[in-house]
N, C-alpha and C positions, 0 to 999 in steps of 0.2 A: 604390365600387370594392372587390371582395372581398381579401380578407386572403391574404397569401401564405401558402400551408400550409408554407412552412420554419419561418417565423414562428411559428406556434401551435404545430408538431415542436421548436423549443428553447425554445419557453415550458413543454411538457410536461417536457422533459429538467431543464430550470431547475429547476421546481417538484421533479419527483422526489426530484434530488440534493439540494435542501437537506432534504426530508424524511426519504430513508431515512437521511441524516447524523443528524437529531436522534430518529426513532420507530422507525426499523429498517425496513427493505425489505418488511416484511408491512403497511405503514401502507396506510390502504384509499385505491383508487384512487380515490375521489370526494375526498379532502382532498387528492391530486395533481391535481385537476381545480380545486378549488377555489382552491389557489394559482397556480392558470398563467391562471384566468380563465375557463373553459370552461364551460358551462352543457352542453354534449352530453355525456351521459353515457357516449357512443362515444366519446370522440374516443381515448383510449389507443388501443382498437382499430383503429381507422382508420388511424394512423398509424404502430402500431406493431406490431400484432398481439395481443400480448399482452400482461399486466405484465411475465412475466419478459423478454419482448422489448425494453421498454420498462429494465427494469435493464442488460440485454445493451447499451444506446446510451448509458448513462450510463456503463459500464465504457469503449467505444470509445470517447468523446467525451475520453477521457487517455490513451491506449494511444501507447504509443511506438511508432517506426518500426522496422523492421532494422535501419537504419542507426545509428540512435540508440542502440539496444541492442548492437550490435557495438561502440559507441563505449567504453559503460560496460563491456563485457566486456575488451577491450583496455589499458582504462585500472586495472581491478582485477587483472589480468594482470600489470600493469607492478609492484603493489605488492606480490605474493604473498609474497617474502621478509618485508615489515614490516607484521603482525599492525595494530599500530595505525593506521598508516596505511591501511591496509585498510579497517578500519574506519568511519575517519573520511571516506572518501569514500564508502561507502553512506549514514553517516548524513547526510551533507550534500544526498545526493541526494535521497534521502526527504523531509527538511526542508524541502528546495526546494519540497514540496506545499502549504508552511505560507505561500506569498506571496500567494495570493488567498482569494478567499472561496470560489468555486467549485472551487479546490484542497484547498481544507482539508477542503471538505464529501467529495470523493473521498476522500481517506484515510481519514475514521472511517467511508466505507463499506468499504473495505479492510479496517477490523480485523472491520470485523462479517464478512466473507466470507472471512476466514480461519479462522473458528470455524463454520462452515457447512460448508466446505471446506478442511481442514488442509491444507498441504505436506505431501503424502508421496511417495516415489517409490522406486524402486529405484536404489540406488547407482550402478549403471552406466548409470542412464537421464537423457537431458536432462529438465529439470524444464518445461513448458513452459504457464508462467503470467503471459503478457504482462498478463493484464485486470489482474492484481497489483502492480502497479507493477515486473515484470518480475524476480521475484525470480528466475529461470533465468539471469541475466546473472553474479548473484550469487554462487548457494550452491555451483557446480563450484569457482571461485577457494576459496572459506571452507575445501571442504573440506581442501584440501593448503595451508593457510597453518602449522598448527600440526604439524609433522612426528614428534613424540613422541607423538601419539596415534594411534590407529587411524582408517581411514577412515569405518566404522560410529561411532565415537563423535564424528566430527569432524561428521559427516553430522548427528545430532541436536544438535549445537551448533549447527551452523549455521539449524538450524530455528530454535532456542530462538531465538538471537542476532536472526535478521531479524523474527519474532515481536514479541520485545521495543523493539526500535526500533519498529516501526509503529505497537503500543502506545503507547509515548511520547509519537509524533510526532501520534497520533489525538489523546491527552489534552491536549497544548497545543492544538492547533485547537479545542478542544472550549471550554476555557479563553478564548481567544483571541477566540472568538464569542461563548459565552454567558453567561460571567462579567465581573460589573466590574472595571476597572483592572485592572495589568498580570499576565504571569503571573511566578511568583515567582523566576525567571531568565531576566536578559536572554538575548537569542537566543544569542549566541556562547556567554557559559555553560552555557545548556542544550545547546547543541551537543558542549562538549567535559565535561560531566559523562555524559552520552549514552555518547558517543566511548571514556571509561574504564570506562564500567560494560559494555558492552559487549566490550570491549577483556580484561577481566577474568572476563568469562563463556567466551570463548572460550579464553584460553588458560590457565585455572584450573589447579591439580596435576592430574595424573594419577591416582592411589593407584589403585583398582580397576579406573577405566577403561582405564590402560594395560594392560589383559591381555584388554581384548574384540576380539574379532577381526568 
């Protein structure tokens, strides 16, 4: 009885994602072959087209809905007045990557594709990078939480800020997978050490930046 081709299409996805998570997205397509079990040296193309198309299904294979993303928009909305609360519901969100395996392995590809492709945008433009773990849900709220700064300088905090969480939240998974015993902060700890170092990056003094317009 032949093999259902869903079957070898998420064995391939399987294989990728723990790959580019630990050798980076240029890891050769025969060592994604190798881990999913495939002796065709087509088979990416077969099923996917391409590699990058083959990356493209491992970004969708996490991709939130609308619904899900208006959820988090709504809900960072609700906290805009308190900085740290703010905060601490992205970081928890993000964190939430850190429950599986095949979660965790998404995030450290996050961070590598956020230094491939930085957030940049124009201040008056929606940011829109669902494969991201949706940071467009996020960085409009960020920039009007801190109203003693300018919008340009709030606009690069908020880069800095979601940057830095992802980081974080790559390097325990990374920990979590591939280092023995545990990591050096239980989970809530690392959460609310996260939570104020963050919390502290965004609403730091002013001094020179309050005159950028």
């Amino acid at each position: 009885m032949p093999r259902d081709g869903s079957d070898t299409r998420d064995r391939l996805i399987r294989a990728a994602e723990y790959l580019f998570a630990r050798s980076g997205i240029d890891v050769p397509i025969r060592e994604i072959h190798e881990r999913a079990g495939q002796r065709n040296a087509s088979a990416t193309q077969y099923h996917f087209g391409s590699k990058q198309d083959l990356v493209r299904a491992v970004i969708d294979r996490h991709a939130l809905s609308d619904d899900e993303i208006a959820t988090i928009r709504a809900d960072l909305r609700a906290r805009r007045d308190d900085p740290r609360s703010l905060v601490e519901a992205i970081v928890r969100r993000i964190a939430g990557y850190l429950a599986t395996a095949e979660e965790r392995d998404y995030v450290r590809i996050v961070f590598q594709l956020l230094f491939r492709a930085p957030i940049r945008s124009d201040l008056d433009a929606e940011i829109d990078r669902p494969d991201l773990i949706s940071f467009e849900a996020e960085i409009d709220v960020i920039r009007s939480a801190v109203p003693y700064l300018s919008k340009r300088v709030m606009h690069e905090r908020a880069l800095a800020g979601l940057t830095f969480i992802t980081l974080q939240v790559a390097e325990r998974a990374r920990i979590i997978d591939d280092e023995p015993g545990e990591p050096p902060l239980d989970e809530e700890a690392f959460i609310a050490n996260l939570v104020d170092m963050t919390t502290a990056l965004l609403t730091a003094p002013a001094f020179a930046a309050r005159a950028a317009v």
